[in-house]
Structures are given as structure tokens and as C-alpha cells.
C-alpha positions as CSV (number, residue, x, y, z in Angstrom):
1,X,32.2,16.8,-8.9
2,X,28.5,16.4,-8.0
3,X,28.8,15.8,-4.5
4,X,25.6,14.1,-4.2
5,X,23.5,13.6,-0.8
6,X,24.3,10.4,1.0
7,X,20.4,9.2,1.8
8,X,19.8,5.8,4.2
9,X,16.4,4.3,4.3
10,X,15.1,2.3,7.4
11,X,13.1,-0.6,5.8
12,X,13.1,-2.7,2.0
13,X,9.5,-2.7,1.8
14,X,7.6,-1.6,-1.3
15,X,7.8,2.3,-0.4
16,X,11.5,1.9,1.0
17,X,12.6,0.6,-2.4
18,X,10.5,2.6,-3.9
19,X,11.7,6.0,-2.5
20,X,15.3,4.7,-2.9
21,X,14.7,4.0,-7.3
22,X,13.2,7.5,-6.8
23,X,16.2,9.2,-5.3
24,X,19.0,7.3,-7.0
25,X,17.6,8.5,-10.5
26,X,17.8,12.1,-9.0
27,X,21.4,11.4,-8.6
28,X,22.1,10.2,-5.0
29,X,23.5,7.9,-3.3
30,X,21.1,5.3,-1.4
31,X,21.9,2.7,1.2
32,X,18.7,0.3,2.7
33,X,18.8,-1.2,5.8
34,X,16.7,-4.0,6.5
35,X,16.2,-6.1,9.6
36,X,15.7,-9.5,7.7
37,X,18.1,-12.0,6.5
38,X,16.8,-12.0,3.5
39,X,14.6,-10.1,1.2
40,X,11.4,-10.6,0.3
41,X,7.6,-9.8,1.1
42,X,5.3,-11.5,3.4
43,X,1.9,-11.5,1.8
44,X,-0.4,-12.7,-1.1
45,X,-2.5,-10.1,-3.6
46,X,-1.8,-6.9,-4.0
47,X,-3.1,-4.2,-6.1
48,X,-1.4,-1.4,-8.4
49,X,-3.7,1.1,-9.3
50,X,-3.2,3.5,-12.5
51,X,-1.7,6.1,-10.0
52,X,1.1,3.7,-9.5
53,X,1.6,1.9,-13.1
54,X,2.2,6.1,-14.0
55,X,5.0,6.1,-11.2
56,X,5.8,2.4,-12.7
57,X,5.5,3.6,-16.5
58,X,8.3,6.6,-16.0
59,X,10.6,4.2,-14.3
60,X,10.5,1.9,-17.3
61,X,8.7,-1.1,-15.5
62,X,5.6,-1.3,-16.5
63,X,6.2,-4.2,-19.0
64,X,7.7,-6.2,-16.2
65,X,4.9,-5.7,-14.3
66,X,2.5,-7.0,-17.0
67,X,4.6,-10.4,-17.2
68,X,3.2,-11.0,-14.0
69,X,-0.2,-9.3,-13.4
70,X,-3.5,-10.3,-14.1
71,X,-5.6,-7.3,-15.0
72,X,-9.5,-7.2,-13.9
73,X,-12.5,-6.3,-16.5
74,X,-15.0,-5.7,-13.5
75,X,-15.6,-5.0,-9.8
76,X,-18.8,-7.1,-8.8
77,X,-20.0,-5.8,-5.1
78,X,-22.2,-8.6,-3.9
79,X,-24.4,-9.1,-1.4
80,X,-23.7,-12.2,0.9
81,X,-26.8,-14.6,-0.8
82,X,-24.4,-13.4,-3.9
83,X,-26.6,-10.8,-6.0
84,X,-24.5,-8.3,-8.1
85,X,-25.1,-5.2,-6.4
86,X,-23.3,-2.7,-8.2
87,X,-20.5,-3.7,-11.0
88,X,-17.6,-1.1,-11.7
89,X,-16.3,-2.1,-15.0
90,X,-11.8,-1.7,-14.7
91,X,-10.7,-3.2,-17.8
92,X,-10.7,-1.3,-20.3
93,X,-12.6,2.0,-18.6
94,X,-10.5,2.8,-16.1
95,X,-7.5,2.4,-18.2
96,X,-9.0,4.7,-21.0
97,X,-10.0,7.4,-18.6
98,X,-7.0,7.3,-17.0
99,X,-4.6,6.7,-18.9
100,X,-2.6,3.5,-17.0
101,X,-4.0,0.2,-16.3
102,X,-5.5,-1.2,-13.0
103,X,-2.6,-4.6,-12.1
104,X,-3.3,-7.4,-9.7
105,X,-0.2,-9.0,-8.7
106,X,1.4,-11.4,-5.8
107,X,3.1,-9.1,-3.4
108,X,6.4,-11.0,-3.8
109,X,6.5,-10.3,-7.6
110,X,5.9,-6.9,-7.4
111,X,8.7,-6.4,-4.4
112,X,11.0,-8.7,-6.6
113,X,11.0,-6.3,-9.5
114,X,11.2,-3.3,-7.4
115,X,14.5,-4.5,-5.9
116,X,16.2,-5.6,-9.0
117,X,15.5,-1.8,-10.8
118,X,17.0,-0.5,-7.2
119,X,20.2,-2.9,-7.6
120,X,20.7,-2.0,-11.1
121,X,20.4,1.1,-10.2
122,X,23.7,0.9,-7.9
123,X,21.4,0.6,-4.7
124,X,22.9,-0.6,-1.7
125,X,21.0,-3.1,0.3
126,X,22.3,-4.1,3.6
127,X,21.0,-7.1,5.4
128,X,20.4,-8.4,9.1
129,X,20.5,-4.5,10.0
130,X,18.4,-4.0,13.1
131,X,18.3,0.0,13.5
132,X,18.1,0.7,17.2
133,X,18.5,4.5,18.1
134,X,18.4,7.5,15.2
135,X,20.8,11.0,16.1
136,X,18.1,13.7,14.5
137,X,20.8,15.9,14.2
138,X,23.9,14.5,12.7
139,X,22.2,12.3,11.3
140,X,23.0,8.8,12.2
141,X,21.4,5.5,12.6
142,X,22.6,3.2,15.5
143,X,22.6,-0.5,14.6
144,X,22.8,-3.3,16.5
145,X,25.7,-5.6,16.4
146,X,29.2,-6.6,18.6
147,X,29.6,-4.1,19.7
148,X,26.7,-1.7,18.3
149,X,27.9,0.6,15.3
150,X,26.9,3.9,13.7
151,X,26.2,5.0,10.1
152,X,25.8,8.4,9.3
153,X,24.4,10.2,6.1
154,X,22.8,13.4,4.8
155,X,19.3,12.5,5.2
156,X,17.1,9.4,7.2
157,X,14.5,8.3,5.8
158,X,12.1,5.5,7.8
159,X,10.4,3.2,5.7
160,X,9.8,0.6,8.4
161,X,6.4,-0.2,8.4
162,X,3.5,-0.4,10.6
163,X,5.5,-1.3,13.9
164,X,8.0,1.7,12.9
165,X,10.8,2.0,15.1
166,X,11.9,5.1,13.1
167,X,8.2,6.6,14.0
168,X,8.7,5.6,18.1
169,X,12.0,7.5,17.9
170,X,10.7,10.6,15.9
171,X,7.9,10.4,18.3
172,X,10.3,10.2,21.7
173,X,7.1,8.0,23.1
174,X,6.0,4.4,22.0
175,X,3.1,4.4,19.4
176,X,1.6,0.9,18.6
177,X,-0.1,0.9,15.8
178,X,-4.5,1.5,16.3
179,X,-6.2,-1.7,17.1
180,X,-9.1,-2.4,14.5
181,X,-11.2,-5.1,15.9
182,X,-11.1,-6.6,12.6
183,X,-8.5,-9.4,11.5
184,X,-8.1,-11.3,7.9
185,X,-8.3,-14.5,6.9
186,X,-5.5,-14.7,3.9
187,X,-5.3,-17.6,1.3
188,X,-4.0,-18.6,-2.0
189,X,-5.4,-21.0,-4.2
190,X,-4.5,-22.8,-7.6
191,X,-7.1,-22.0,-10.3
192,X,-6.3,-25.3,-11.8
193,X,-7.9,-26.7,-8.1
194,X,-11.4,-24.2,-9.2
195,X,-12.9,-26.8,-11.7
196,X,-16.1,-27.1,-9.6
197,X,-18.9,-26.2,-12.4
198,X,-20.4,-24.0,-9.0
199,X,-17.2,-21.7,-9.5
200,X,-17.6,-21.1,-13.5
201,X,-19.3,-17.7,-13.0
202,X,-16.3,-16.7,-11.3
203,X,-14.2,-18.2,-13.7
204,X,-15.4,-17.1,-16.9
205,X,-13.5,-13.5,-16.9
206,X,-11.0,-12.1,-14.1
207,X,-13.4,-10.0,-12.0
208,X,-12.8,-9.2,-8.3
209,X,-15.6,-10.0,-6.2
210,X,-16.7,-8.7,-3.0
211,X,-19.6,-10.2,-0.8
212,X,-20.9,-8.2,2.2
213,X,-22.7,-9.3,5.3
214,X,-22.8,-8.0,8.9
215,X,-19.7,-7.0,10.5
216,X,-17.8,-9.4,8.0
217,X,-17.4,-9.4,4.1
218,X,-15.6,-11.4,1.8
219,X,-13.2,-10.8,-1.6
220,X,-11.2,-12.5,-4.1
221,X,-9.3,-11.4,-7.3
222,X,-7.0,-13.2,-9.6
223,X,-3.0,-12.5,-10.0
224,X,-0.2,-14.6,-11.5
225,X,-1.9,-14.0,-14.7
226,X,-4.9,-15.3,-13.8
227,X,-3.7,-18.6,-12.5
228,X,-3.9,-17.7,-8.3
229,X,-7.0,-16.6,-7.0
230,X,-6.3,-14.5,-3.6
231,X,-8.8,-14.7,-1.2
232,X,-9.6,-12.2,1.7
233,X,-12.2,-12.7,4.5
234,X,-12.7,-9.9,7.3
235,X,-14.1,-11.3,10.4
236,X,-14.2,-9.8,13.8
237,X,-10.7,-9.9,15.8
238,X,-10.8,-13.0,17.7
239,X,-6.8,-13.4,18.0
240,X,-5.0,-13.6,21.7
241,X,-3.7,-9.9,22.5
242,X,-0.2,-9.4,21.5
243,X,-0.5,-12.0,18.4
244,X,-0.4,-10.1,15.0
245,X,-0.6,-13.1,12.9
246,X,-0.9,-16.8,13.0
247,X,-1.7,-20.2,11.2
248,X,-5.4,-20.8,11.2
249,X,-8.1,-23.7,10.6
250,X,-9.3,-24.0,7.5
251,X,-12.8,-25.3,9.1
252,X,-13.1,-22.6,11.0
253,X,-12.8,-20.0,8.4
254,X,-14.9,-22.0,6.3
255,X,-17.5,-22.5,8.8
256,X,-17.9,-18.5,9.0
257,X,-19.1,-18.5,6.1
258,X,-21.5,-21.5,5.4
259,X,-24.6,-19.8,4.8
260,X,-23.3,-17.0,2.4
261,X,-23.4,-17.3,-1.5
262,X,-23.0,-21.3,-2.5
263,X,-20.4,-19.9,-4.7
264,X,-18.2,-18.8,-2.1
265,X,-18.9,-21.7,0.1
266,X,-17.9,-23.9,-2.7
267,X,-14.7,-21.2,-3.4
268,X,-13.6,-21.4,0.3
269,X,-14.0,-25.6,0.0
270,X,-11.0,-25.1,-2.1
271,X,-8.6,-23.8,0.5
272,X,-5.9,-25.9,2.0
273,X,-4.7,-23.3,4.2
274,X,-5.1,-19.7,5.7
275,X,-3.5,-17.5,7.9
276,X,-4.7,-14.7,10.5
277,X,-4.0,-11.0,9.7
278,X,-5.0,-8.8,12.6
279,X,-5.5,-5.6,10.8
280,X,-4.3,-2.2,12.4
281,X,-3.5,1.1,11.1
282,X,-2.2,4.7,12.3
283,X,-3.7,7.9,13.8
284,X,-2.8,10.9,11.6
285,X,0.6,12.7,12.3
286,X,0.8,15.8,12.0
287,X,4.3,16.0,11.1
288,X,6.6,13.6,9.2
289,X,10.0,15.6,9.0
290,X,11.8,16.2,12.2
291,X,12.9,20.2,13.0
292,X,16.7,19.3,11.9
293,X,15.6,18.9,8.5
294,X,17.5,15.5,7.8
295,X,14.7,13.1,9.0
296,X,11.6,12.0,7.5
297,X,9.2,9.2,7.3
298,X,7.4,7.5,4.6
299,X,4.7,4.8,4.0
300,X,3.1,2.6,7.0
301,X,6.0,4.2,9.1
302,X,3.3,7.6,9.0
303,X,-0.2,6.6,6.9
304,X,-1.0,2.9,7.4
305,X,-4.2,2.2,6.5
306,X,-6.6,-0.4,6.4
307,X,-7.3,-2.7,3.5
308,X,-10.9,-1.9,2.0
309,X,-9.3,0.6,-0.7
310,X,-6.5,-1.1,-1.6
311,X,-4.4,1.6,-1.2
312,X,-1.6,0.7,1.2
313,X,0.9,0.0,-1.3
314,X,-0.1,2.7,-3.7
315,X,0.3,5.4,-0.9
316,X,3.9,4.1,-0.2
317,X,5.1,3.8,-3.8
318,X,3.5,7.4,-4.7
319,X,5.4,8.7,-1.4
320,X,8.8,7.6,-2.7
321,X,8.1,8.8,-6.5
322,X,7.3,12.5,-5.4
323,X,10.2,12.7,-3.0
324,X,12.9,11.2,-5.7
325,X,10.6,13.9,-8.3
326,X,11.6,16.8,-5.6
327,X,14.8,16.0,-5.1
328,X,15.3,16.1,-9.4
329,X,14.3,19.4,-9.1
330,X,17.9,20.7,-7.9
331,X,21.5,19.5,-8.7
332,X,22.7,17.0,-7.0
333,X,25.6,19.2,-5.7
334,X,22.3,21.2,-4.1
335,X,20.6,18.6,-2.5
336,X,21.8,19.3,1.1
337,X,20.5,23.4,0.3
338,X,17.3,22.8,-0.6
339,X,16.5,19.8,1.3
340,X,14.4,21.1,4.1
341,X,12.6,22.6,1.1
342,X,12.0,19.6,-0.4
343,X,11.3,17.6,2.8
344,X,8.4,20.4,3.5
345,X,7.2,20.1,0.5
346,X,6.8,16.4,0.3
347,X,4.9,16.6,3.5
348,X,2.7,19.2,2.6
349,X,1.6,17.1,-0.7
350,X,1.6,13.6,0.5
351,X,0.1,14.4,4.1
352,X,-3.4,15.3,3.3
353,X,-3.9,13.0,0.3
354,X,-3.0,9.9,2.6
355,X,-5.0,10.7,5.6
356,X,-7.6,10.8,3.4
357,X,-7.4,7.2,2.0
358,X,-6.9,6.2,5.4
359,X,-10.2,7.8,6.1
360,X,-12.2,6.5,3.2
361,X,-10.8,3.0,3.9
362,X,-12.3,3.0,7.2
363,X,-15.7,4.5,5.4
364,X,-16.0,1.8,3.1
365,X,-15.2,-1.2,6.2
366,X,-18.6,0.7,7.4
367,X,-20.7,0.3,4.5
368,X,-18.9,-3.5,3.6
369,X,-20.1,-4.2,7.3
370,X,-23.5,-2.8,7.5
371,X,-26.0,-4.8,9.8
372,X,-29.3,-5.9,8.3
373,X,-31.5,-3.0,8.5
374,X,-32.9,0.1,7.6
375,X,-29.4,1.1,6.7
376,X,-28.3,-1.7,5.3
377,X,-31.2,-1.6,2.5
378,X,-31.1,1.8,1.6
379,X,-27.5,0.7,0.8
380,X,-28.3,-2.2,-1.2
381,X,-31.7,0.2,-3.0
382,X,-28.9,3.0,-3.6
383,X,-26.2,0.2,-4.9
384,X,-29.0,-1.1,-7.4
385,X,-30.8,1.7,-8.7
386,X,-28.8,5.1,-8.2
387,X,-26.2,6.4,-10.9
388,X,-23.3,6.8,-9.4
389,X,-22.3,9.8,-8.1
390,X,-20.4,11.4,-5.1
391,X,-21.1,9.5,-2.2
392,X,-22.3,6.2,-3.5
393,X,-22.0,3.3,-1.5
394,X,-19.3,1.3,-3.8
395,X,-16.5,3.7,-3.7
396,X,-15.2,2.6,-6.5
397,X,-17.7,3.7,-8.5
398,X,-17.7,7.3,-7.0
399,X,-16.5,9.3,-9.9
400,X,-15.2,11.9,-7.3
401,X,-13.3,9.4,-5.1
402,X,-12.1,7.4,-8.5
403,X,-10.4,10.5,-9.7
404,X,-9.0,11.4,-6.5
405,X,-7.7,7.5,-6.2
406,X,-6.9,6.6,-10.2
407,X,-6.4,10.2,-11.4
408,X,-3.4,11.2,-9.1
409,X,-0.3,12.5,-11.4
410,X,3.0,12.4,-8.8
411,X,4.9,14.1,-11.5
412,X,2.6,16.5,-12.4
413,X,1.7,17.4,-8.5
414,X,5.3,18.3,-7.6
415,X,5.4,20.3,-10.7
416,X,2.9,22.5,-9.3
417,X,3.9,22.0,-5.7
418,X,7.7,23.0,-6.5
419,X,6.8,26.2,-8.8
420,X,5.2,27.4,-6.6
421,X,7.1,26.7,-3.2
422,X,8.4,30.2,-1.6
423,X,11.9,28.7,-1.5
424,X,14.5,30.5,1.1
425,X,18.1,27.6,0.4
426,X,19.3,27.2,4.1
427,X,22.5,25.4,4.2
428,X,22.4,22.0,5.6
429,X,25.9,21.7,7.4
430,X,27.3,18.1,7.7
């Protein structure tokens, strides 16, 4: 008999799903509460970077994901009178250097296929399961109900997000997620509504474009296989305090931007409506597994970061890759022995890598939002005429950030991380 651990995740985001595929194929058994009455992610574009099509590739789903991704030839950084700036070219370099391909995707396709490879996989997904209090200890989750009732398991894991209970709790204090000062402007539109001949630039190839101006910049890539453009506008934070995201005028938004490129004018004129994203993200913790051993967080719930990188989703899917790679490191019938080992040792290799992309995200909101000025054009004169290197203004094109970013090998990094881990198996009692 294996005995395998019993493992509940708090959340069916991309990272809670994805750390539950990741565990199940190391031989456990997975349950995921989620609060909603149904699944399914709120959002629009997304991005999987080669770091996660490798996580995607050893699961077996990267042709899935193709069936539904566009994938991008270039990265055009513009400036808001729309000169190309800098151009990183994706398709096919950073697919030859790195071995996997760069995807743009909807959100809700991505999270789709996520959850049917968990299902298959004899995950358990429990609905309309609020968690309200978490035993450290036993462990156990408290969920709401009538009366309230108790689930216990081997090991927690909270995957809930940006506004993480399961962080509040492992905290013993509230923590609201960091207030940015900047919000989003989200939209989707039809290609097939694009046939202005202003837009044919844009529409000749699938490139993402970005446009920068002061304090604000501007984005938008293609998914559904080219036939969605997703559009992204940072503006200053101008929602009432307390609201996190709401309906917004098309006018308005479109009036921010009147005077930038007549491209983007003329791409925004295509809109038929937005929403509000206010955009917050996390100070670093410096712990993620609680003293018992049977507790640990993942994703938003400990990292969330801000937007300008792309990264959020990556960070979250890598996070539950290299915990379901530790725990296939031992037997099943081990699991609860070397767990605190484990546990430590995802901690130690996932902390440090995703403070930094929260870092760097916030870098690159700082040169995206550069003020005219003296800055501002030794920017641009860098952009235009430097090769890159380390430190150049488009961070995508830094060959030392793009390795760090693309390069990452989950499989190969617990590899390393678990030969070399002074292991001491402590018994985990039930």
C-alpha cells in the first residue's frame, strides 16, 4: 500500500491547479477548494513564457496549448508618437535559444485546460467552499457552511490569490495587498472589427506592442490564434478606495489617450467596452511554510506582482511544478517524512527567484513611465542606439534578465536543489 499524503489546496487559480497536476503525478491525493460557484478565470490575455511551455511540455500539454495560442514574432517598444524604439524579436529566437516557445493566450483557455489535465488526473474539485479559519497543526481547514465544517489532510497548501485568506491566517494579522497608484484599463477586441487601413501595421504580423508616455503606457498582443487583440492601458489610479475593479467608459479611456500614436487612437476607436483593474501586489515574505511543517503558500497568496513582466502566472505555475517535482523525489508512502524537507526546500528555490520578478516588474513600470526629460531621452538614445546588454532599458531584451526569465529549468533546479539538500527525515505524525 502506498499510503499517499492527503494534500488540500485553498484556491482553483492557475498556480492552485497547477500545484495540484504537479502533486497528483507524484502520487497523491489532491482535493481544491474554491470559493466560486463555478470555475473559471476572470481576465483577458495572458502570457506563457518558455519557462512555463517546459513545465507545460513534461505534463503533455503543450499541443493543447497551441490550439489556442497565438505566438508573437516581435516585441516593438514604442514611444507614445509611435516610433519603434527597440524591437526584441520572440518568434522564432527566443524559442531557438531556449528551447520552448513564447504563447499568448485568453486566460480562460489556459485555466480550462489546466482543469481538465487535473480532473483526468483524479483531482477533486470542490465548489462554493469558502475557507474561513486554518488549524497549523492538525492540519485542518474550517469552511463555512450550516453549521461550519472541518476537513483535515496531511498538508495545506493556499493558492488563494492576491486577497489570500490563507496568507492573513499564516500571518495572525490582516495584510491587504500594497496599493500601486496605478490601475488598468482591460479590453478585448475582434480582429475582424480592426479593418481600418490606419491599423495594417499592426496587423500585418502578431507583434506585441508597447507605447510609453508619462506616468501611463499602453500594450496590446494577439491570442485566440490571432483573432482577439488584448488591450492594456496603465493610467494613474483614479478608482474610489475600496473598489478593485469596475465597468468603465469607453470615452474616457479613449480620451486619455488622444494625442498618442494615430495608430493607437484609431486601435482604442475599436473598443466597445473596458473594465478598471486597480493593480496591487505584495511585500516580500520572508517565510512561506508555517513552523508545523504542514502549511505552505504558493502564487499571489506570497509573490504577487505587478503586470509589466508578465510574469504573474508564470511564477505561480513554476511554483506548483517544482513542489509536485519535490515531492517525486520520495515514495509516496514517504511523503509525510520528508515533507518539511521538501516544503524547505521549495521555499528556498522559489523565494528569491520571485521576489525578484516582483522587483524587476516594478523597474520596468519606472522606465514604461518615465517623464519627458533628461531621463527620459537617455532612455529613448540607449533604446535606439545601445546593444543590448545588462541593464538596458527594454527588459526584454536584457540577455541577463531574458535568461533569468525564459531560461529557468523547474526540473532541472530541484535536481540540483534536492542533491544537494542536507536531509535529516523527521516524522510528520497525523
Amino acid at each position: 500500500m502506498t499510503n499517499p499524503l492527503h494534500v488540500i489546496i485553498v484556491g482553483a487559480g492557475l498556480g492552485g491547479l497547477a500545484a495540484a497536476i504537479g502533486i497528483t503525478k507524484a502520487g497523491h491525493q489532491v482535493t481544491i477548494l474554491e470559493q466560486a460557484a463555478q470555475l473559471g478565470e476572470v481576465g483577458a490575455g495572458i502570457q506563457i513564457p518558455p519557462s512555463s511551455s517546459r513545465v507545460l511540455d513534461q505534463w503533455g500539454l503543450l499541443n493543447k496549448i497551441r490550439t489556442i495560442a497565438t505566438l508573437p514574432l516581435d516585441f516593438h517598444l514604442r514611444s507614445k508618437n509611435g516610433e519603434i524604439l527597440s524591437t526584441q524579436n520572440i518568434q522564432p529566437f527566443i524559442e531557438e535559444k531556449y528551447g520552448y516557445p513564447y504563447f499568448q493566450v485568453h486566460r480562460a483557455g489556459y485555466h480550462r485546460i489546466l482543469t481538465e489535465e487535473a480532473i483526468r488526473l483524479g483531482v477533486t474539485i470542490r465548489l462554493k467552499c469558502v475557507v474561513q479559519d486554518i488549524n497549523f497543526t492538525k492540519p485542518s481547514v474550517r469552511v463555512k457552511g450550516d453549521p461550519d465544517y472541518e476537513l483535515t489532510s496531511d498538508l495545506i497548501i493556499g493558492a488563494d490569490g492576491l486577497r489570500s485568506l490563507c496568507r492573513e491566517k499564516f500571518l495572525a494579522r490582516p495584510d491587504p495587498p500594497r496599493i500601486t497608484r496605478d490601475l488598468a484599463y482591460r479590453s478585448l477586441v475582434k480582429v475582424s472589427d480592426m479593418m481600418s487601413p490606419v491599423l495594417r501595421d499592426l496587423m500585418v504580423k502578431p507583434c506585441t506592442n508597447y507605447w510609453m508616455g508619462a506616468n501611463m503606457h499602453a500594450m496590446c498582443y494577439f491570442i485566440e490564434r490571432d483573432q482577439i487583440c488584448n488591450i492594456v492601458l496603465i493610467i494613474p489610479d483614479d478608482l474610489p478606495p475600496g473598489v478593485n475593479v469596475e465597468s468603465a467608459s469607453v470615452e474616457e479611456m479613449q480620451a486619455k489617450f488622444d494625442s498618442w500614436d494615430p495608430q493607437l487612437v484609431e486601435l482604442l476607436r475599436c473598443v466597445g467596452s473596458t473594465t478598471k483593474w486597480r493593480l496591487q501586489d505584495s511585500v516580500k515574505m520572508e517565510r512561506w511554510v508555517h513552523e508545523a511543517n504542514k502549511f505552505v503558500l504558493l502564487g499571489d497568496a506570497c509573490h504577487a506582482t505587478l503586470p509589466y513582466l508578465a510574469q504573474g502566472a508564470a511564477q505561480a505555475v513554476e511554483d506548483g511544478a517544482v513542489l509536485g517535482a519535490l515531492f517525486s523525489k520520495v515514495a509516496p508512502s514517504d511523503g509525510r517524512l520528508y515533507m518539511a524537507d521538501i516544503l524547505r526546500t521549495y521555499e528556498q528555490l522559489r523565494r528569491d527567484r520571485t521576489a525578484k520578478v516582483v522587483q524587476k516588474s516594478a523597474d520596468f513600470r519606472v522606465i514604461f513611465h518615465m517623464e519627458d526629460g533628461p531621463l527620459q531621452q537617455e532612455r529613448d538614445r540607449a533604446l535606439l542606439n545601445d546593444i543590448p546588454s545588462e541593464g538596458f532599458p527594454f527588459l526584454f531584451a536584457d540577455p541577463s534578465l531574458q535568461e533569468f526569465l525564459f531560461g529557468y529549468d523547474f526540473a532541472k533546479e530541484v535536481d540540483i536543489a534536492w542533491g544537494s539538500y542536507q536531509r535529516s527525515p523527521v516524522s510528520c505524525s497525523l
